[in-house]
N, C-alpha and C positions, 0 to 999 in steps of 0.2 A: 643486671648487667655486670663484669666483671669491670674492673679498676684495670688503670696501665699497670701498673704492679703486678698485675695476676692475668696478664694476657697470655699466659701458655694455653699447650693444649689437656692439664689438669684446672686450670683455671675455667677455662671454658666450657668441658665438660660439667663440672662443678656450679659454675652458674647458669650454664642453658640446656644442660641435660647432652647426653649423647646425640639428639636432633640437632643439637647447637651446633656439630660439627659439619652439619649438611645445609646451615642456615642461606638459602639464596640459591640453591642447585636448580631449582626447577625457572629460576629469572636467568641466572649463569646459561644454561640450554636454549633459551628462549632468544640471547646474544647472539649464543657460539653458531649454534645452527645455520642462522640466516647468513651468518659472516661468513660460513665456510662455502655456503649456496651461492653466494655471489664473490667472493673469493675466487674459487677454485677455476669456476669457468671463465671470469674476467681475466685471469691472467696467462688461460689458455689462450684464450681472445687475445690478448695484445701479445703475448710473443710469436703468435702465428700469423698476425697480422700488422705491426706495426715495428714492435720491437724484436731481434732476436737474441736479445740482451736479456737475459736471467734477472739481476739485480733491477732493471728498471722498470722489466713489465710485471713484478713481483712489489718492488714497491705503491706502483702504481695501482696495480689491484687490489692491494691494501689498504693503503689510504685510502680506496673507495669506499670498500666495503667497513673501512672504520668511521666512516660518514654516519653513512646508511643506519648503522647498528646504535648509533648515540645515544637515542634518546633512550632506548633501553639499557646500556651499560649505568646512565645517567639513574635510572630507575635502582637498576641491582645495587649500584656503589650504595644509594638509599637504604635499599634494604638491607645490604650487610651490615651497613654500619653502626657502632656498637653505641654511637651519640646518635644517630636519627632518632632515637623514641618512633620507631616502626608498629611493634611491636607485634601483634598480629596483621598487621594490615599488608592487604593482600596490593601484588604489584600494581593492578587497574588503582586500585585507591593513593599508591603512593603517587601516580603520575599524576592522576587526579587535582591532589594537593599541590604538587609541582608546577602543574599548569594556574591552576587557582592563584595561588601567593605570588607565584612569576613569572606566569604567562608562557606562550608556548615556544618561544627562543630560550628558557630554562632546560629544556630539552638537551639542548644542543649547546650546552655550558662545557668550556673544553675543548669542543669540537677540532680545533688547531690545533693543539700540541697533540691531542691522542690520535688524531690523522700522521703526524709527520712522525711521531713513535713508531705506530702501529706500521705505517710504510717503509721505514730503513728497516725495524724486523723484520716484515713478511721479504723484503726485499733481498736481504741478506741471508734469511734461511733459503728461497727457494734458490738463491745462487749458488749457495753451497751444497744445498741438496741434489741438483741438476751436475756439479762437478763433480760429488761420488759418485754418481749414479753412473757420468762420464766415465769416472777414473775405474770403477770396479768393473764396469763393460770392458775395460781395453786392458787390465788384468786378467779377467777369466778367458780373454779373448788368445 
């Protein structure tokens, strides 16, 4: 494992091989995917039916889906991290272990703050996103 001292990406190369740089892509996927599956449509879902506010039904379907996706982020942060002693162990085993030593609310360690993050971001990109989208319609227009 590399030292704080030596956290670049010559550092890391250097101690995990050039795989080093992709370590956790295939848990990363296994997140992002699900999040976007329930993402995407949840906050179609509320601004066509409850909010037509940008920023709220954006946050709001973020913080869900930042729920939802926990205990796997909970898993990844495990495996990339460069103190876990992971090593090769595959994501079913780290959760495994997580569950084992501290049961299955270890899952969901976090859960609050990375909800109320991840919903002012989703919130504030899809607001801003939905205002270009406005503003460059009504300029080509």
């Amino acid at each position: 494992m590399q030292t704080s001292s030596d956290a670049s990406l010559a550092g890391t190369v250097k101690s995990l091989g050039l795989r080093g740089l992709y370590r956790g892509t295939s848990i990363t996927l296994m997140r992002d995917v699900p999040f976007s599956v329930l993402f995407f449509p949840s906050y179609a879902y509320f601004r066509q039916h409850y909010f037509s506010n940008d920023l709220i039904s954006g946050a709001l379907a973020g913080g869900i889906a930042a729920i939802a996706v926990t205990p796997v982020d909970v898993v990844k942060t495990r495996l990339q991290s460069a103190t876990s002693n992971a090593g090769n162990a595959s994501a079913l085993q780290i959760a495994g272990k997580v569950i084992a030593e501290d049961g299955m609310p270890a899952l969901f360690r976090g859960v609050v703050p990375r909800a109320l993050i991840v919903a002012q971001l989703f919130g504030i990109t899809l607001a801003t996103y939905e205002l270009q989208k406005r503003w460059i319609a009504r300029e080509l227009s």
